[in-house]
C-alpha positions as CSV (number, residue, x, y, z in Angstrom):
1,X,-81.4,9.4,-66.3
2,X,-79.9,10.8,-63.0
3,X,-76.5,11.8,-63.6
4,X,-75.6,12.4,-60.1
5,X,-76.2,8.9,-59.1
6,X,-78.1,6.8,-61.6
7,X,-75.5,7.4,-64.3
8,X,-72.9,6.0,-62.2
9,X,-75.0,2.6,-61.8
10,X,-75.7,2.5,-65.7
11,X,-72.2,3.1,-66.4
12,X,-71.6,0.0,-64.2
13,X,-74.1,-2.3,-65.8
14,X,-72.4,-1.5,-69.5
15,X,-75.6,-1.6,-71.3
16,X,-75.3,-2.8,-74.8
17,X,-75.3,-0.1,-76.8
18,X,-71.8,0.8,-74.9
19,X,-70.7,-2.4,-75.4
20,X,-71.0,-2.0,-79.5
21,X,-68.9,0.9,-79.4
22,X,-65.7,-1.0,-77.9
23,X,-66.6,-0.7,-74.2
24,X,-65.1,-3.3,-72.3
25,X,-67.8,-4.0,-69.6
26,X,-65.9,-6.4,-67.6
27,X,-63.4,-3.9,-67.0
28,X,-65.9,-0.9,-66.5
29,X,-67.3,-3.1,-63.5
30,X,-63.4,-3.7,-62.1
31,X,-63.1,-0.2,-62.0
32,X,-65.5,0.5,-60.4
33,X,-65.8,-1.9,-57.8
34,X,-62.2,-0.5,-56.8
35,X,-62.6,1.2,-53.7
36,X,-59.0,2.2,-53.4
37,X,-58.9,3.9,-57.1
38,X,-61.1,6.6,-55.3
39,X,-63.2,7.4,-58.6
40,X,-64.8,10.4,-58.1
41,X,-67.1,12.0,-61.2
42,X,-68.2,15.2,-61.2
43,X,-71.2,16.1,-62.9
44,X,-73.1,19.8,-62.9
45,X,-76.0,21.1,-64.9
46,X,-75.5,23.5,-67.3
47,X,-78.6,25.3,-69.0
48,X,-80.7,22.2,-67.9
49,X,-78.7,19.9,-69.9
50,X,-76.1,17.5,-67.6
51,X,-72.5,18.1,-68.5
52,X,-69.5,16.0,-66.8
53,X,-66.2,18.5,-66.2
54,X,-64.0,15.9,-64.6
55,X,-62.8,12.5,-63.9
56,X,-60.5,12.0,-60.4
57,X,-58.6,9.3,-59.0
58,X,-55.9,9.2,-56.8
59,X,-52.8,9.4,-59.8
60,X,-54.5,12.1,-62.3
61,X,-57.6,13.9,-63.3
62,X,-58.9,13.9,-66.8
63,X,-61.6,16.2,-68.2
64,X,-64.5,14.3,-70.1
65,X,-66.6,16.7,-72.4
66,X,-69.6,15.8,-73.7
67,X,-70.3,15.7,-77.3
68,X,-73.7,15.2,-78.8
69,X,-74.5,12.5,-76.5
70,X,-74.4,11.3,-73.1
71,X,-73.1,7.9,-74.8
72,X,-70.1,9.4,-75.8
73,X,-69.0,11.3,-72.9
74,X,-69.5,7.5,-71.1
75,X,-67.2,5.6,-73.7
76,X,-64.9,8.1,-73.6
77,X,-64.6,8.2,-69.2
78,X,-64.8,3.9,-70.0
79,X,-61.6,4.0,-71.9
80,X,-60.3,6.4,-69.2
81,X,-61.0,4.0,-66.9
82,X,-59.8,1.1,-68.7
83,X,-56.2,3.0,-69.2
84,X,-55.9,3.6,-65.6
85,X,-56.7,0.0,-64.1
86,X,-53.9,-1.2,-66.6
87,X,-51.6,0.9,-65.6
88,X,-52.2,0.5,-62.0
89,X,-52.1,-3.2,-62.4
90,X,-48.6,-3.2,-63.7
91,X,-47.5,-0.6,-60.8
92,X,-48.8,-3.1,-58.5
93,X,-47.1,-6.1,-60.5
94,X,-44.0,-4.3,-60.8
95,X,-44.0,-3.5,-56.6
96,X,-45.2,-7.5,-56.4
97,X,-41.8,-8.2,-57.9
98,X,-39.5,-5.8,-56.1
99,X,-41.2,-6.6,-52.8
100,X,-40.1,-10.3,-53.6
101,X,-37.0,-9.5,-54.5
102,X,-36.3,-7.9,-51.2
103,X,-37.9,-10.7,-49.5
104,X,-35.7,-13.1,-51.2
105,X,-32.7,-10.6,-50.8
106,X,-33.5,-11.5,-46.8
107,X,-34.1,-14.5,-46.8
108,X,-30.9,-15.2,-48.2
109,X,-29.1,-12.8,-46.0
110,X,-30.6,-15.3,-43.1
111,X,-29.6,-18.5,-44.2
112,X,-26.0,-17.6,-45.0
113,X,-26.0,-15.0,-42.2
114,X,-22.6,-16.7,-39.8
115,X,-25.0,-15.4,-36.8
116,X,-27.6,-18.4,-35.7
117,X,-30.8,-16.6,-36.7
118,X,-34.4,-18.2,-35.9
119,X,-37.6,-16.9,-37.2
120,X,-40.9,-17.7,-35.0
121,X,-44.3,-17.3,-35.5
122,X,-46.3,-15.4,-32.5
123,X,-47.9,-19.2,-31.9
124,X,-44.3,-20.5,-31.2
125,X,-43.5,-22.6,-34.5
126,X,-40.1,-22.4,-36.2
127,X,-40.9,-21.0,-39.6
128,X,-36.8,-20.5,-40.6
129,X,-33.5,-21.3,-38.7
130,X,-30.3,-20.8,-40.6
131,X,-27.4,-23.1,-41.0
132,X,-25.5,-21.0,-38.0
133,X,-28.7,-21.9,-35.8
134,X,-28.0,-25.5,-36.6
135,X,-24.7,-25.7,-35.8
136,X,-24.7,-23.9,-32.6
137,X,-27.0,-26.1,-30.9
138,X,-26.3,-29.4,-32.6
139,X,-29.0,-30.1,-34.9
140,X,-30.6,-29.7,-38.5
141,X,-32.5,-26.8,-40.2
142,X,-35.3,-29.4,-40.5
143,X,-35.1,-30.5,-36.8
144,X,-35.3,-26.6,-35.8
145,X,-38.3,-26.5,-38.2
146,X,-40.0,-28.9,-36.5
147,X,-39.6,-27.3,-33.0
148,X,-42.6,-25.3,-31.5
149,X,-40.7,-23.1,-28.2
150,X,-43.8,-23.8,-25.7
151,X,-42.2,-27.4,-26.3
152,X,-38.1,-26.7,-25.3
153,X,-37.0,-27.0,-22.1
154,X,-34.4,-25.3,-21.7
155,X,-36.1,-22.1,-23.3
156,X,-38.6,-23.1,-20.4
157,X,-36.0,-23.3,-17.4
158,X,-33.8,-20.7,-18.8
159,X,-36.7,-18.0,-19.0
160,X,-36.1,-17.5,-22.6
161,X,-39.5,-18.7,-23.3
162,X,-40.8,-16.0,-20.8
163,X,-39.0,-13.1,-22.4
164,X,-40.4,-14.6,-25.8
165,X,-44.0,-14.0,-24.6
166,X,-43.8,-10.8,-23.3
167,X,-41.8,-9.5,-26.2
168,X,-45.2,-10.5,-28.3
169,X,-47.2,-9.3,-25.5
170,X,-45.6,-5.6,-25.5
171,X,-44.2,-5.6,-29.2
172,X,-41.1,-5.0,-27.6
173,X,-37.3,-6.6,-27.7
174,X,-35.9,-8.4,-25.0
175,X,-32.1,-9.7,-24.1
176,X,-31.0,-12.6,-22.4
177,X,-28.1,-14.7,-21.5
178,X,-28.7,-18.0,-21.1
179,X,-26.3,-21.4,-20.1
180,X,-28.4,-24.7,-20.6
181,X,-28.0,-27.6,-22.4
182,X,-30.2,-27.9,-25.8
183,X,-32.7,-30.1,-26.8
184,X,-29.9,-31.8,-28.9
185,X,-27.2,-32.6,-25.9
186,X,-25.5,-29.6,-26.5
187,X,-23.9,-27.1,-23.4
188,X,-24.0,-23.6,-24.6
189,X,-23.7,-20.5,-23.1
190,X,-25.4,-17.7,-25.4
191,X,-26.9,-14.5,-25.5
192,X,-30.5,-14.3,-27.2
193,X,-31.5,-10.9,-29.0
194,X,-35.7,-11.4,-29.5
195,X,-36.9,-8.8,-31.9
196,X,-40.5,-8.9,-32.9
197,X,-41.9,-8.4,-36.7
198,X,-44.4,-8.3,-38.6
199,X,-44.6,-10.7,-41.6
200,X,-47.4,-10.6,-43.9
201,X,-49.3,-8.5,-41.9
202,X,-48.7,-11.2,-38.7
203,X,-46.8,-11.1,-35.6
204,X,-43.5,-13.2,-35.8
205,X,-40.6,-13.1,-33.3
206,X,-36.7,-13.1,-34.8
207,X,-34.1,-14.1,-32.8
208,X,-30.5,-13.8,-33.0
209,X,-28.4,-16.0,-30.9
210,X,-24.8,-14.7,-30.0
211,X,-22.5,-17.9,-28.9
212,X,-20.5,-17.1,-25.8
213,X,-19.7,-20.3,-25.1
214,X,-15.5,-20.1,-26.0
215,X,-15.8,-16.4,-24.0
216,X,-17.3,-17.8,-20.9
217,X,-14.8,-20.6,-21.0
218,X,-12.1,-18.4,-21.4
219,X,-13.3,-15.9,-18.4
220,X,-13.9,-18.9,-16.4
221,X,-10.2,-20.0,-16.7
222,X,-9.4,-16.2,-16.5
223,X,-11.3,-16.2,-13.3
224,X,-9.8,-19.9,-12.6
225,X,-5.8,-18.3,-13.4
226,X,-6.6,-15.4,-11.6
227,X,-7.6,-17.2,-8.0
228,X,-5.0,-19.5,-8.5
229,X,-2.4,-16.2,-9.0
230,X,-3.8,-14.9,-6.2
231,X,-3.8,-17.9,-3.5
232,X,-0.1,-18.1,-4.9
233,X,0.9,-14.4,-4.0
234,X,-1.4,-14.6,-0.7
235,X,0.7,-17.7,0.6
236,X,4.2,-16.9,-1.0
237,X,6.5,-16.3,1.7
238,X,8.5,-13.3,-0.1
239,X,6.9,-9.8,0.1
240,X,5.2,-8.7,-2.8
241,X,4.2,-5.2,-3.7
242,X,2.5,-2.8,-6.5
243,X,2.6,1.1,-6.3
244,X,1.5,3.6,-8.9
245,X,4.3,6.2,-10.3
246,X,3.9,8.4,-6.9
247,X,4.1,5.7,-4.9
248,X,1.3,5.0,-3.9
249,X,0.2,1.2,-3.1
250,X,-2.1,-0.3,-5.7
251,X,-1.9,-4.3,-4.3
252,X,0.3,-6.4,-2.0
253,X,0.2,-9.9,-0.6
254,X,0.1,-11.0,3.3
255,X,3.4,-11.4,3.8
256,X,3.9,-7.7,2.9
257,X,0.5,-6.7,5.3
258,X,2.9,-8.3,8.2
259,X,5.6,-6.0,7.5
260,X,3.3,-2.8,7.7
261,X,0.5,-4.4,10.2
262,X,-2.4,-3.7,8.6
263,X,-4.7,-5.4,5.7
264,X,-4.2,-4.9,2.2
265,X,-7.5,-2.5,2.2
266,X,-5.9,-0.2,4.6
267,X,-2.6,-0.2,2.6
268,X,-4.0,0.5,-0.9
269,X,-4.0,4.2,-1.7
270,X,-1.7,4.9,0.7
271,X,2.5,5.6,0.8
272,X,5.7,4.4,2.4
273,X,4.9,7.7,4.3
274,X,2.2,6.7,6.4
275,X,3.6,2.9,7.5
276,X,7.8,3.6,7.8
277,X,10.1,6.5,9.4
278,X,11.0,9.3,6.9
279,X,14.5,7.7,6.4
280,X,13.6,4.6,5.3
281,X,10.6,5.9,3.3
282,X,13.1,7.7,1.5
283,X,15.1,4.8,0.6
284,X,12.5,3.3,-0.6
285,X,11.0,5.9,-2.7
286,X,14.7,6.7,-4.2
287,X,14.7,3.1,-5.2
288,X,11.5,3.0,-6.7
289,X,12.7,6.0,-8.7
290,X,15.9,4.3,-9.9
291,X,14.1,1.2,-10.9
292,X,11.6,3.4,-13.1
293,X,14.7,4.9,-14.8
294,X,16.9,2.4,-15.4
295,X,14.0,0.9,-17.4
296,X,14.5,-2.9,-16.3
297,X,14.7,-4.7,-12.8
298,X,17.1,-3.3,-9.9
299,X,18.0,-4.8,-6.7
300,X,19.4,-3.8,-3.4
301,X,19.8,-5.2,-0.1
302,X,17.5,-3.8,3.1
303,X,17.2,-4.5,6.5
304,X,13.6,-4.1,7.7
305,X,11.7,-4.7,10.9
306,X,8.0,-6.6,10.7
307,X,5.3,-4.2,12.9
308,X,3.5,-7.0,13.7
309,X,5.8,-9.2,15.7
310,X,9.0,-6.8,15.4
311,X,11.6,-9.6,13.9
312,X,14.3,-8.1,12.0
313,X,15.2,-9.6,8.4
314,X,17.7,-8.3,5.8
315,X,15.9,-8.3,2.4
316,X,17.1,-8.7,-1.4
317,X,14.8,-6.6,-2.9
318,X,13.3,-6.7,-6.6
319,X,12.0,-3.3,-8.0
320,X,10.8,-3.9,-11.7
321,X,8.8,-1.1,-13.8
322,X,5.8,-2.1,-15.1
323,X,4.2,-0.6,-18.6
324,X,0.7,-0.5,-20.2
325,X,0.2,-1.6,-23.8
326,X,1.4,2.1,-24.9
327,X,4.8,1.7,-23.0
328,X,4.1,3.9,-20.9
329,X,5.5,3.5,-17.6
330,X,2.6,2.6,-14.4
331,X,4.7,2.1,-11.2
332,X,6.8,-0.4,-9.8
333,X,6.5,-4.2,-9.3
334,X,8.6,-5.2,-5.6
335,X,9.7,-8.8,-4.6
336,X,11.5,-8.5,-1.3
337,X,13.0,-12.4,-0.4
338,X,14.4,-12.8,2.9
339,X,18.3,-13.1,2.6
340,X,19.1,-13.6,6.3
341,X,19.5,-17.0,6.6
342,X,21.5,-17.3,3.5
343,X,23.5,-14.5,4.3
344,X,24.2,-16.6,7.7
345,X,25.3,-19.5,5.8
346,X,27.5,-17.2,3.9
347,X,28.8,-15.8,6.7
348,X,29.6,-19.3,8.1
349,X,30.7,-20.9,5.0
350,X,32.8,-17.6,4.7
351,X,34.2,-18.6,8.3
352,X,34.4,-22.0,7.8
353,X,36.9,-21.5,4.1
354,X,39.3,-18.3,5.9
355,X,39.2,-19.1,9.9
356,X,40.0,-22.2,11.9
357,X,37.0,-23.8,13.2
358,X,38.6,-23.8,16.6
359,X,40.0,-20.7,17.3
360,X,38.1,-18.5,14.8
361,X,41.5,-17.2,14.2
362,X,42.8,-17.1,10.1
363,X,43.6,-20.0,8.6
364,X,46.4,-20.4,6.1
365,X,44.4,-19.3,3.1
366,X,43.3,-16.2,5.0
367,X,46.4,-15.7,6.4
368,X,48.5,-15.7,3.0
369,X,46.4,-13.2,1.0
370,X,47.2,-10.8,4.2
371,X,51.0,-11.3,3.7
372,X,50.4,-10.2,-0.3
373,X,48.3,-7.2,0.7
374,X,51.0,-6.3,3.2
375,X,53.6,-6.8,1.1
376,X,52.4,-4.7,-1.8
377,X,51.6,-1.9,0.9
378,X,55.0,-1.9,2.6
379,X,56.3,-1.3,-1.0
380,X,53.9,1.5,-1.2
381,X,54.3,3.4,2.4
382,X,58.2,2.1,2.1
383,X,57.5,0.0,5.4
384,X,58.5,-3.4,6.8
385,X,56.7,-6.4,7.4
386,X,57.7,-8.8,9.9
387,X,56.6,-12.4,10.6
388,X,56.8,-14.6,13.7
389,X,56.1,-18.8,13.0
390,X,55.1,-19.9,16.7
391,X,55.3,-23.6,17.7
392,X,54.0,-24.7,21.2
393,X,56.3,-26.9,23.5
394,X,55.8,-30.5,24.3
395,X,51.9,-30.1,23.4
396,X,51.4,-33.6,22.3
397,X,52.2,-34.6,25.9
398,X,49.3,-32.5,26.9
399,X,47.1,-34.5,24.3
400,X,48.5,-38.3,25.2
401,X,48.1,-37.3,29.1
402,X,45.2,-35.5,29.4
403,X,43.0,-36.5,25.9
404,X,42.4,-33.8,23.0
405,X,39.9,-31.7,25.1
406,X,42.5,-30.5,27.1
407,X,44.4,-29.7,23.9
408,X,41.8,-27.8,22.7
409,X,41.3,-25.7,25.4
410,X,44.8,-24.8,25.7
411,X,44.7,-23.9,21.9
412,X,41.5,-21.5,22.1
413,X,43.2,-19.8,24.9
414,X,46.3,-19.5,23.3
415,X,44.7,-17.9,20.6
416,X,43.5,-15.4,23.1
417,X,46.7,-14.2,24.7
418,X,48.3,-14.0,21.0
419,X,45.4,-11.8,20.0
420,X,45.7,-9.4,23.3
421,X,49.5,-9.2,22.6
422,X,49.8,-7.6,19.4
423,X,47.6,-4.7,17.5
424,X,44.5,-5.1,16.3
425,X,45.4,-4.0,12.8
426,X,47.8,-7.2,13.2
427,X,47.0,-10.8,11.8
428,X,47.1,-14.0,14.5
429,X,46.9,-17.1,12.3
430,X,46.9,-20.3,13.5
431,X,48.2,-22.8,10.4
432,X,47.2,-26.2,12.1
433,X,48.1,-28.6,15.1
434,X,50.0,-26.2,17.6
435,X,51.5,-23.7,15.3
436,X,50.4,-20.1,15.0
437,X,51.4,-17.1,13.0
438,X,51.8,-13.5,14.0
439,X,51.8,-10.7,11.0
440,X,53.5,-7.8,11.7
441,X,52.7,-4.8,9.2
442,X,52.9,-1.6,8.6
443,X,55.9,-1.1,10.7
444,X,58.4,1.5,11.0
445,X,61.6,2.2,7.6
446,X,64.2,1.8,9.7
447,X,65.4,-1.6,10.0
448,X,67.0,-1.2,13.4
449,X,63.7,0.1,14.9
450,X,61.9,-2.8,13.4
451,X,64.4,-4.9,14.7
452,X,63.9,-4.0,18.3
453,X,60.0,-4.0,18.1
454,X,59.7,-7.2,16.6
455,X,61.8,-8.8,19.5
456,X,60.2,-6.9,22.0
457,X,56.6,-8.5,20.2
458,X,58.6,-12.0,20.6
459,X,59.2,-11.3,24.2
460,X,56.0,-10.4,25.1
461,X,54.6,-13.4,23.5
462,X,57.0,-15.7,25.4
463,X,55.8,-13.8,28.7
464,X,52.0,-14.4,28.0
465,X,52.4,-17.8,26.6
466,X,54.4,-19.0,29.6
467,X,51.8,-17.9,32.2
468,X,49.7,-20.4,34.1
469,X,46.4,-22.2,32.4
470,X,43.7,-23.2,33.6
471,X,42.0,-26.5,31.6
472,X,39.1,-27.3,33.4
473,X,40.8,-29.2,36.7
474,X,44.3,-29.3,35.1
475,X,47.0,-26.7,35.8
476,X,49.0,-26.3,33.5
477,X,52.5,-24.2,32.1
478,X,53.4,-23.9,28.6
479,X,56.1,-22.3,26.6
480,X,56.2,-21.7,22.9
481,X,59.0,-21.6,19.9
482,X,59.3,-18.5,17.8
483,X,60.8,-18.4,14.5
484,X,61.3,-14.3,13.0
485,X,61.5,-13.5,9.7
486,X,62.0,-10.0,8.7
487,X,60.8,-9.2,4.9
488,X,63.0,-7.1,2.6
489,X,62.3,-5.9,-0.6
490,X,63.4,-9.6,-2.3
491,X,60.5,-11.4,-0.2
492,X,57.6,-11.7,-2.0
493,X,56.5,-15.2,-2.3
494,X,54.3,-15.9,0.9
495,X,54.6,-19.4,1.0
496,X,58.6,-18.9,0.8
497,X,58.5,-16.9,3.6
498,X,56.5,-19.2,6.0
499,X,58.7,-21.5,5.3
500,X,61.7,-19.6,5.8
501,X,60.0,-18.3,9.3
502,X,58.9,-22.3,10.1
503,X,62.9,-23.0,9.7
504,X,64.1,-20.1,12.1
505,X,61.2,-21.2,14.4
506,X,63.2,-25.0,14.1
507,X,66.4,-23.5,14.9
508,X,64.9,-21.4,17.8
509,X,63.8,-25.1,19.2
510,X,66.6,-26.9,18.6
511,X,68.3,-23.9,20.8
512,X,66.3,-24.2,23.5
513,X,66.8,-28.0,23.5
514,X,70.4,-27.5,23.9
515,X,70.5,-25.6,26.4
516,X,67.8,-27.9,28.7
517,X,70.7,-30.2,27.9
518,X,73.5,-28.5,29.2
């Protein structure tokens, strides 16, 4: 027998005598038409009579000695054998089970997975979707089953279908967002991850689809909110303005380009400084300060001038701070609205409530909280206060002769001579119709004094009052009443002391009817 090579084939053939010992043949052949168990005997020759040492596969190595016979080394290596297939059998049975296990384990992890997941294999069949898959494109696990992607459209149109090939083509992943509509009516806007695998030894393709449909939305109405924000602060007519904690310009509208002439990009990154005189940039800046202090919206009033046209506005200026999601302070929001026509109205309501429309001069409300500030100040500087009550002469002729418009003019220009007469820090009122008052305050403590300046006043306002007019083509003379009432320290009811100063004014008239009389 050749125990380097013809043993080995004798073995395999389990002639009978091995057989009768308890050989199992069947299993002698298994093990050794294992190539994987890597058998490997050994044989040498030892004083001319063959001796195996060893036994070798790839777990273990067991020594097989001969006894008195070749046969018995053989059923002993047979049994060897037979030991080692079982237990390799089981190892194989037991790695059978945990590899299912895991395969199960991931397969469950992919049908309950909240992520749509598809598995593909490399010929383009649908071999598992999960529930997730379903739902985001509108279908059922059985109608994704069905699906071959060399058949979709929109993975066509979209490119996905490209990226699919060459990811099986290069073994490599590939990323794509994609907005189609699916084979099952459904818009979506998704981002595809395409891994490839290998499954049971074959090529497959797994892809995980994120949905961005609710983000894309919700960046489109950003987007949407965000032009619509910024055609409204583009075409609002107030000035609107950002700067940064130094001052320094982060954003403004077109309104606010007008005021420094030049374009938003040339005003960004820039200060007050570059556009404005040192003065004003200094107001400003001290305002933007105060705002950031006081920790809530501040507003002041500032006249500006527009460089591009030069018009002059007064402003009502908004300066809040502004804060990032720390609290932290960023820089300053600014609104300027342009107050000038309402400060006009104002002004002319303010007219139209204190002054007569015609003269300009105080009205009665005007006129009586003068005579209570110049009462409580004589009380104060221990001074007098004197009041003259003026009625014009035979006026009403002037208006049945020569119509209204002569009346008025003759008013507006007695209003004039009043006004020259007196001081400026005294008050020419005219009550209504033809009557006027004259304030006196702040006059000298002695009564005598006062007496003889307030008739030399009266005089004077006779003289100028008496002088020619001019009303248009009419000539004209006039002549006027005057009623004087001195205040003392008693008088302090204005409306009592017009009408004690209308009386004397009466008593002046009746006078000077008496003696035209006589």
């Amino acid at each position: 027998m050749d125990w380097n090579g013809g043993f080995t084939q004798e073995f395999c053939d389990a002639p009978t005598a091995l057989v009768a010992q308890g050989v199992n043949a069947k299993k002698i052949r298994e093990a050794c038409s294992l190539p994987e168990r890597a058998l490997d005997l050994s044989w040498v020759m030892r004083g001319g009579i063959p001796t195996p040492i060893t036994y070798i596969n790839n777990r273990r190595s067991v020594e097989i000695v001969q006894e008195r016979s070749g046969t018995a080394s053989v059923l002993r290596l047979a049994r060897v054998l037979e030991e080692d297939l079982r237990s390799t059998r089981e190892a194989a049975q037991a790695t059978d089970r945990q590899l299912n296990s895991v395969l199960k384990f991931n397969e469950t992890i992919v049908l309950h997975s909240p992520l749509p997941i598809g598995v593909y294999a490399s010929g383009g069949q649908c071999i598992e979707a999960n529930e997730a898959y379903a739902r985001l494109v509108g279908a059922t696990r059985e109608a994704l089953l069905a699906q071959n992607f060399h058949d979709i459209k929109a993975w066509k149109s979209s490119g996905l279908l490209e990226d699919c090939l060459s990811s099986l083509a290069h073994h490599s992943p590939q990323r794509r967002a994609v907005h189609a509509t699916t084979s099952f009516g459904k818009e979506l806007f998704v981002e595809c991850h395409i891994l490839p695998i290998f499954l049971n030894d074959e090529q497959h393709l797994l892809i995980q689809f994120v949905d961005m449909t609710e983000r894309m939305r919700a960046e489109a109405a950003l987007h949407t909110s965000e032009a619509n924000l910024r055609t409204l602060l583009r075409t609002i007519p107030d000035l609107i303005w950002l700067k940064d904690v130094n001052g320094v310009y982060l954003s403004c509208n077109v309104m606010f380009e007008r005021f420094f002439g030049a374009i938003e990009a040339n005003i960004v990154g820039k200060t007050d400084y570059d556009f404005v005189d040192k003065d004003l940039a200094d107001f400003f800046r001290q305002h933007d300060r105060n705002a950031m202090a006081a920790g809530k919206p501040t507003m002041n009033e500032e006249w500006i001038s527009f460089a591009d046209d030069g018009h002059r506005v007064l402003l009502e200026t908004t300066k809040a701070p502004i804060y990032d999601s720390n609290g932290q302070v960023l820089g300053v929001l600014g609104i300027g609205h342009d107050i000038t026509t309402r400060k006009r109205l104002e002004e002319e309501l303010r007219e139209h409530a204190f002054h007569d429309p015609l003269t300009h001069l105080p009205n009665r409300r005007l006129l009586l909280d003068r005579m209570e500030q110049a009462i409580l100040a004589s009380k104060r500087q221990n001074s007098h206060v004197a009041i003259l009550f003026l009625d014009l002469n035979k006026f009403k002729l002037l208006n049945d002769t020569h119509g209204h418009d002569a009346g008025d003019q003759l008013l507006i220009e007695v209003a004039q001579r009043l006004q020259g007469a007196v001081r400026e820090t005294d008050t020419v009122a005219r009550l209504g119709g033809d009557e006027f008052v004259v304030l006196l305050e702040g006059l000298s403590s002695e009564s005598k004094q006062v007496e003889a300046y307030v008739q030399f006043i009266a005089r004077k306002i006779r003289e100028v009052l008496s002088q020619d007019y001019v009303l248009g083509e009419i000539h004209y003379r006039s002549s006027a009443s005057i009623g004087i009432k001195l205040l003392n320290e008693n008088d302090l009811d204005p409306d009592q002391i017009l009408k004690e100063a209308d009386d004397a004014m009466y008593e002046e008239k009746k006078f000077q009817a008496s003696q035209i009389v006589t």
